[in-house]
N, C-alpha and C positions, 0 to 999 in steps of 0.2 A: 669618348663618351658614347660610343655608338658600338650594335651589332651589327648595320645593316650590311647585305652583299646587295651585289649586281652591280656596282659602279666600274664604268668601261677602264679597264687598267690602261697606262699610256707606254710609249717605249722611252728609255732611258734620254735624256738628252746634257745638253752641257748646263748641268741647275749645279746646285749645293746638294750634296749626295747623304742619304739618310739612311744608317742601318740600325734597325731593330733588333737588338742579339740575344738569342737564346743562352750568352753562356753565365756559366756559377765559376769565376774564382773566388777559391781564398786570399785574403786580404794577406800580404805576405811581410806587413812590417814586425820586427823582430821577431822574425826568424832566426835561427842561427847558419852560422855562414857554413857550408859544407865545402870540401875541398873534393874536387873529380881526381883522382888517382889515373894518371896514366894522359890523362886527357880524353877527347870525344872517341879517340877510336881505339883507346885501349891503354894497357902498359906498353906493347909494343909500338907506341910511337916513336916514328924515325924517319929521316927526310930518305922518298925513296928515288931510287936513280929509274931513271927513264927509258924503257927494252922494248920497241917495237918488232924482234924477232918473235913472232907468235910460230904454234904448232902445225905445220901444215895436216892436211886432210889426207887420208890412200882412197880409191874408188867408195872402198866400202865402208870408209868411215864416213864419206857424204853423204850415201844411202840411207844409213842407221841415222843422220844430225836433218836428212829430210822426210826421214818416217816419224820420227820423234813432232817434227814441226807440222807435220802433215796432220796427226793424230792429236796435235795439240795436248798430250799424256807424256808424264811421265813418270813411271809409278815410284820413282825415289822420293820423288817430293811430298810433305806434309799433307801437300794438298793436290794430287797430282794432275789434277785440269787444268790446263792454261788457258780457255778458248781467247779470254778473255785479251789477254797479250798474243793472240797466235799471230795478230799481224803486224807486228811491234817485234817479234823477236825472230820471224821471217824476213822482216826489213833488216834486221841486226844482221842476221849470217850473210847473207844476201850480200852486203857491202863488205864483208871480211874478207873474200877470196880466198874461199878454199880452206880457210885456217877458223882455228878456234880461239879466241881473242884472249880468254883469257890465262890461256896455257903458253905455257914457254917449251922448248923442246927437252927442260929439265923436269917442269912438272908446275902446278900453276906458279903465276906472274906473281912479281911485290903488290900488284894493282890487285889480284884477287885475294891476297892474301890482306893488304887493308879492306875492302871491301868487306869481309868476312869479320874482322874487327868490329866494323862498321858495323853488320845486322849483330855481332853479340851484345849490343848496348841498345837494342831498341827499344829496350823498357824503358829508356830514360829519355826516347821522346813518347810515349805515352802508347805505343804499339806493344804489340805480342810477339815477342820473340817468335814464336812455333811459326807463325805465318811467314816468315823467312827461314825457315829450316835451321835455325838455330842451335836445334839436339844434336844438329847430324851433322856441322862441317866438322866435329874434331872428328869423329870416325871417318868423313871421307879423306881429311886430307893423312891420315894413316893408311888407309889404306892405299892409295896412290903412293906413296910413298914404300909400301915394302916391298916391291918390284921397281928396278929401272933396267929399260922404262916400264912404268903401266900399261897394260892395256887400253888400245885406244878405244875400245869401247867404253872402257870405266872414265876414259877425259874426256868423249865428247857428253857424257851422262852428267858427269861431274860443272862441264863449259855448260853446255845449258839449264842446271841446277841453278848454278849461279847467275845467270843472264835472269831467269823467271824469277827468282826469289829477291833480285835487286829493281828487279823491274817492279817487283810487287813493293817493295820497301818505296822508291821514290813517288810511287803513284799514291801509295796512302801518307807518307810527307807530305806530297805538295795539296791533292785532294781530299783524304780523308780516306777513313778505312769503307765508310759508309756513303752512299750517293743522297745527298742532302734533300735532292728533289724527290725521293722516295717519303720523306718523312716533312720537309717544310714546301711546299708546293709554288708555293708566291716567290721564293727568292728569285731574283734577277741576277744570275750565275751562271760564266760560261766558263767552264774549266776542261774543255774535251781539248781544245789543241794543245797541245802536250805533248811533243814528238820524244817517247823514250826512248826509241830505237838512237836519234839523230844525239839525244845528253848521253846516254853511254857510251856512246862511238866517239864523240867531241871532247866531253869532260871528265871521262872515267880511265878508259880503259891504256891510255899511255900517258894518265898525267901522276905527278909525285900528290905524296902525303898533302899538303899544304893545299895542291891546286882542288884535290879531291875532295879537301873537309871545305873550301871555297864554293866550291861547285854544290856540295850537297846542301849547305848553310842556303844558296841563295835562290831553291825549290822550296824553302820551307814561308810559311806567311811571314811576311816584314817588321809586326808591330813588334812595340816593346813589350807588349802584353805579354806576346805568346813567348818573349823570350824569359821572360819573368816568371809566367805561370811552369813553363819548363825546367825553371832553377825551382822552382818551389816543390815540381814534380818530383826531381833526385833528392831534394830535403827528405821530402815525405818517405821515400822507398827509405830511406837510411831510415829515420823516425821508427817507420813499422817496424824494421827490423829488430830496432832497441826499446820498444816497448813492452812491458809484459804484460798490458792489455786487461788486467786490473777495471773494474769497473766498482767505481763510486757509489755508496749507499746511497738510497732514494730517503730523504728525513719525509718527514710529515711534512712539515711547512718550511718555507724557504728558509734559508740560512740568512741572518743576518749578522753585521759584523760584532761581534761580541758574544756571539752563540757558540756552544760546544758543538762539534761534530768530530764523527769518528769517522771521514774520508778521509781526514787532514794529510796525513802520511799520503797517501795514495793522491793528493791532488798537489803537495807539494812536488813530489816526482813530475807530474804532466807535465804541469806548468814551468819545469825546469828544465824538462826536456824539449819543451817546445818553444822555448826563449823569453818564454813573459814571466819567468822569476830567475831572476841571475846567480851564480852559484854564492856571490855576498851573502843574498836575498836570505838565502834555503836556512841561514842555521839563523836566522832572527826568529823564525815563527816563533809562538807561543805554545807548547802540547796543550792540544786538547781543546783548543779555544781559538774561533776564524778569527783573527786582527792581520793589522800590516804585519809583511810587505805582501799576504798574500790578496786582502782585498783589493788592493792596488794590481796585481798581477792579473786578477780575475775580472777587474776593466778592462785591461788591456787585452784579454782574450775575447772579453766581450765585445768589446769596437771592434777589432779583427774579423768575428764571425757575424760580422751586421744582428750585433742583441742591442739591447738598454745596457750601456755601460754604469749599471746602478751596483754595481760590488753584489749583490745578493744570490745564492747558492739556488735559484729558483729552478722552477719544474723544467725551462724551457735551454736556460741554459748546460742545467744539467747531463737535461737530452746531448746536446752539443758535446760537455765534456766525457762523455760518456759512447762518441761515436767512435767506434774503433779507427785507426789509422791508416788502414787498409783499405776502410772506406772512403775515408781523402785521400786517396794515391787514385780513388776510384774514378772520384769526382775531379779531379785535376788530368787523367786521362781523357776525361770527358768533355773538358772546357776544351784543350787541345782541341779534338776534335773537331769541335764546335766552331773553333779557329779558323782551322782550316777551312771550313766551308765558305767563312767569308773571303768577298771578290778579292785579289792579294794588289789588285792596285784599281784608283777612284780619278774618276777627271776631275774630281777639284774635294781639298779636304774632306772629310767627311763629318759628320757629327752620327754618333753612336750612341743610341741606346742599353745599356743591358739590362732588362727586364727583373729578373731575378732580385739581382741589387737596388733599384731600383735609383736610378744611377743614371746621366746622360753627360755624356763629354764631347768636347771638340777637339780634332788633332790636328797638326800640323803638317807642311809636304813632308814629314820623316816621321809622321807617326805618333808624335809625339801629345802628349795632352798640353792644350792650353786653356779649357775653359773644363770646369765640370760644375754640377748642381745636380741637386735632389730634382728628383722626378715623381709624379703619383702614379703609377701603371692600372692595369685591369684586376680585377679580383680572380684572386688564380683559379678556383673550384666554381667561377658563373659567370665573368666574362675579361677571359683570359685575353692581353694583349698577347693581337698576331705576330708572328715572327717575318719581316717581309723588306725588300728594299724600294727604294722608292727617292727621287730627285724631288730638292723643295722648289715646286713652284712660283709658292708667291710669298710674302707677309704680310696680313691683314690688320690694322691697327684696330685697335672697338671693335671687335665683328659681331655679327650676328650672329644668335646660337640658335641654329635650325634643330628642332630635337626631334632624334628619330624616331619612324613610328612604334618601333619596340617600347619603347618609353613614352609615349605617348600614352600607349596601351594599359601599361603595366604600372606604370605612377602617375602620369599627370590626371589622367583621368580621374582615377579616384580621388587624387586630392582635391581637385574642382570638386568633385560631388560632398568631398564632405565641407572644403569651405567655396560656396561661390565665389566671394573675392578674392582666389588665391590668384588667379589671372591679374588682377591689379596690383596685388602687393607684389607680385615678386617680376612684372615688369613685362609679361607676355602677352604676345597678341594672333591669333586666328589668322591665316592668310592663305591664300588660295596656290596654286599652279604657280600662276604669273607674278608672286610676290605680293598684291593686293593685299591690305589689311581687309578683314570682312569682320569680326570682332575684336575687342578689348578689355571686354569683361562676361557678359552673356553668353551661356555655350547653351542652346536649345536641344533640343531631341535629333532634329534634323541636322544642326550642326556635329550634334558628336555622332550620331552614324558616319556622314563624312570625314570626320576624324579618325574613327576608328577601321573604316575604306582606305584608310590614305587621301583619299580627295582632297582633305584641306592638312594643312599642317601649325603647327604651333612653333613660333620661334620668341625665344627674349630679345628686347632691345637692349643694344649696346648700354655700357655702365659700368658703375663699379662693383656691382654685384652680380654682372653677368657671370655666366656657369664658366664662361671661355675666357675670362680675367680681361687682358689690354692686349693680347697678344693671338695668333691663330698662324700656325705653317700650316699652309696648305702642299700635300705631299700626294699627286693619284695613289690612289690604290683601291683593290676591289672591296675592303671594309669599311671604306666609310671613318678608315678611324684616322686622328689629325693630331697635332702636337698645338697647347695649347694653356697659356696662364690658368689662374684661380684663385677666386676671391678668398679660398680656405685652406689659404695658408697655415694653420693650425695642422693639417696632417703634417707637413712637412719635418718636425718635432719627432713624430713619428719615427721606429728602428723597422717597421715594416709597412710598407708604404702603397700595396696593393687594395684601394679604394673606388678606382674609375670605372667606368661600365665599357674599359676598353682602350681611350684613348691615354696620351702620355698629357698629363699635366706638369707643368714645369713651375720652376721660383723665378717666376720673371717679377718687378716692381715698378712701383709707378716712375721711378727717380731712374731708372734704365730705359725707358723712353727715347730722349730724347740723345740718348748717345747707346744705341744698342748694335751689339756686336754680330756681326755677320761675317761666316768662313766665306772668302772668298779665293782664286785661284794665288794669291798672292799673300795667304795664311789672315788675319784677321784685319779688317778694317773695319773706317768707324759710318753705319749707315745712318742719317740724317733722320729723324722724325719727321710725319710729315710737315708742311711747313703751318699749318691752322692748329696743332699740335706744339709749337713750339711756345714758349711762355705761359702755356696755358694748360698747366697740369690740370686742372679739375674741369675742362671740358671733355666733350667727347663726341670725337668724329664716326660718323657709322663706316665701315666696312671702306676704310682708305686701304688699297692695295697697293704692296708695294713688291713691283716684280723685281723675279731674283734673276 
């Protein structure tokens, strides 16, 4: 419920670990099941025999594989700068002696030749082909191939093609195609030791089929999410592909069920294509008229795309059915992404926020979900929760809700001035620096200038109608902003749930008290209420900490 900055941020220690995530999946139940043809790395999967006779170097093919490294350039490539790996794939030749790793003295290895496999399918983790040269191994491995041998000039062009454009591929698997700290500033993310040079050399370049998709599997982020939202990802490229992107009349006013509309046709398709009308389903409709099975189908799209599962044909769901499919391949690209950014392992479970969704879960040591609940977040267009990580320090039972002076400014003020007794009724009081109460209901001229200085501040007492519910994690960070119950439970009902002036408000209850669950190293146990706290739901303790 806060903007405020300047709060000294802390470094990481061994707490309950707390991430704030920027990502947007689609909700992936009924879907329909696609089958991957070939498997991860292609048709031509096959278990490959194991050849560490690599190609050796002549004088002048070193020279040429140390102007290339030296120059960091190679104008074959997509992209033909490397600077960025130049001491990564320096390290790489450097330990091969003399040879180029991934050629044989026939022409390249089984190892490059899965590899290659490997980047033809990177749309299907959420990359762009082109950034691994994609267009260009069928042309190169033709061309190497209508001379034997090649020139060794076109394999050692050909060996460090491949070396950069895989180097480039693992580095945006494991971190992302983009530097996260460019764009989210707070995260608490080390992802630099990464040695490519030392997984290419160890787990690439003379291991079989099997060890290779092992090896690359266990670079990519661990959750179930990102495995889920990447089967969702190959859904959706099939999806676009077989859509013909049809877009639904916009009616006057919303569809209800038992209204004629003439999208019918064109929304029984969607939704048949997209699994939330089944092929049974398709030949029940009614022409001409919305009834079952498809108002029932069009909940179920609606629960999926976080709407009001209310069956009606409205402005917003329309929006939705109406978003081409290419633009969710777009947004599932994106979540990946997003994925990737976060830390790929936590000193002790972690509990997750996703913002978007408006969504908070607890995982387990594999990942796994075992708590989730609704959450209230920030208003996305005026005060957007930050994206940030942070260990929970403590739990505050009753706390006090200290209100920042943004809001101080911009509401309480005025509501004092139009009712004096708002300070009474709703349970606030005046307090200086040191905690001091100095009023309870009077706010003077003298007082609200220091009020509106900061000099004094205004906080609610503990209660059942405090702004902060029964509950308060305290998390450092430099916004000020905390995770924290709510007497208005009433949003929670709510399909979009962005209300707060920042902080996460959660459905915590009065009856979860006294056996309230906390992630700890050993997945969830049960933490004790405090003990003045026990038997005695309707009292209330101010601001009992209970460290984590």
């Amino acid at each position: 419920m806060s903007s405020k900055r300047g709060c000294k941020r802390v470094r990481r220690r061994d707490f309950r670990y707390l991430y704030l995530a920027p990502v947007l999946a689609l909700l992936l139940a009924g879907f329909p099941k696609s089958a991957v043809k070939g498997g991860r790395f292609g048709a031509a999967d096959s278990p490959i025999v194991k050849a560490t006779t690599t190609a050796q170097l002549s004088a002048a093919g070193e020279i040429q594989l140390h102007a290339i490294m030296g120059a960091a350039q190679l104008a074959d490539l997509r992209w033909p700068a490397f600077g960025k790996y130049q001491g990564e794939v320096r390290d790489f030749y450097d330990s091969s002696e003399r040879s180029l790793p991934w050629m044989r003295p026939t022409g390249p290895g089984p190892q490059a030749l899965a590899i290659i496999r490997l980047l033809n399918h990177a749309d299907r983790e959420g990359l762009d082909p082109e950034d691994y040269d994609v267009p260009r191994w069928e042309g190169r491995l033709q061309a190497l191939g209508q001379r034997d041998p090649a020139p060794e000039s076109d394999r050692v062009r050909f060996d460090v093609a491949l070396t950069v454009s895989v180097m480039r591929y693992i580095s945006d698997l494991h971190l992302g195609r983009v530097n996260p700290h460019l764009i989210l500033h707070d995260l608490d993310l080390d992802h630099t030791n990464f040695d490519l040079s030392g997984f290419l050399r160890d787990k690439l370049i003379n291991a079989s089929d099997k060890d290779i998709q092992i090896a690359i599997e266990a670079v990519e982020p661990p959750f179930p999410t990102y495995q889920r939202t990447r089967n969702a990802l190959e859904t959706y490229l099939d999806l676009s592909r077989r859509d013909d992107g049809e877009l639904l009349p916009t009616p006057r006013k919303a569809i209800k069920p038992g209204d004629s509309y003439a999208g019918l046709s064109r929304l029984t398709r969607l939704l048949g294509l997209l699994g939330d009308l089944s092929d049974n389903e398709k030949g029940v409709t009614h022409p001409g008229v919305y009834g079952e099975p498809l108002v029932s189908a069009v909940k179920r799209y609606q629960q999926r795309h976080g709407l009001e599962p209310n069956g009606l044909i409205n402005w917003q769901t329309l929006q939705d059915l109406n978003t081409p499919l290419n633009h969710r391949v777009a947004q599932l690209q994106l979540t990946l992404e997003r994925l990737r950014w976060m830390p790929h392992q936590f000193q002790r479970p972690p509990i997750v926020v996703n913002i978007p969704e408006f969504r908070l879960r607890a995982v387990d040591e594999q990942y796994h979900w075992v708590l989730s609940m609704k959450v209230v977040v920030g208003r996305a267009y005026r005060n957007q929760t930050p994206v940030f990580t942070s260990g929970i320090k403590s739990v505050i039972f009753s706390p006090y809700w200290n209100v920042p002076l943004s809001i101080v400014r911009a509401e309480l003020l005025p509501d004092i001035h139009r009712d004096p007794a708002y300070l009474v009724r709703n349970r606030y009081e005046i307090v200086d620096s040191a905690g001091a109460v100095v009023s309870q209901s009077a706010v003077t001229e003298g007082i609200e200038r220091q009020l509106r200085s900061g000099k004094l501040g205004i906080r609610q007492m503990p209660g059942p109608d405090n702004a902060l519910g029964l509950l308060k994690f305290d998390f450092p960070n430099a916004h000020d902003v905390y995770m924290h119950g709510t007497p208005a439970t009433q949003l929670f009902s709510r399909s979009r749930r962005d209300f707060s002036h920042g902080c996460i408000a959660s459905r915590i209850r009065s009856r979860s008290l006294p056996g309230f669950s906390a992630i700890s190293r050993d997945g969830l146990r049960l933490m004790s209420a405090p003990p003045r706290l026990k038997g005695k739901p309707q009292g209330w303790i101010s601001n009992h900490r209970f460290r984590c």
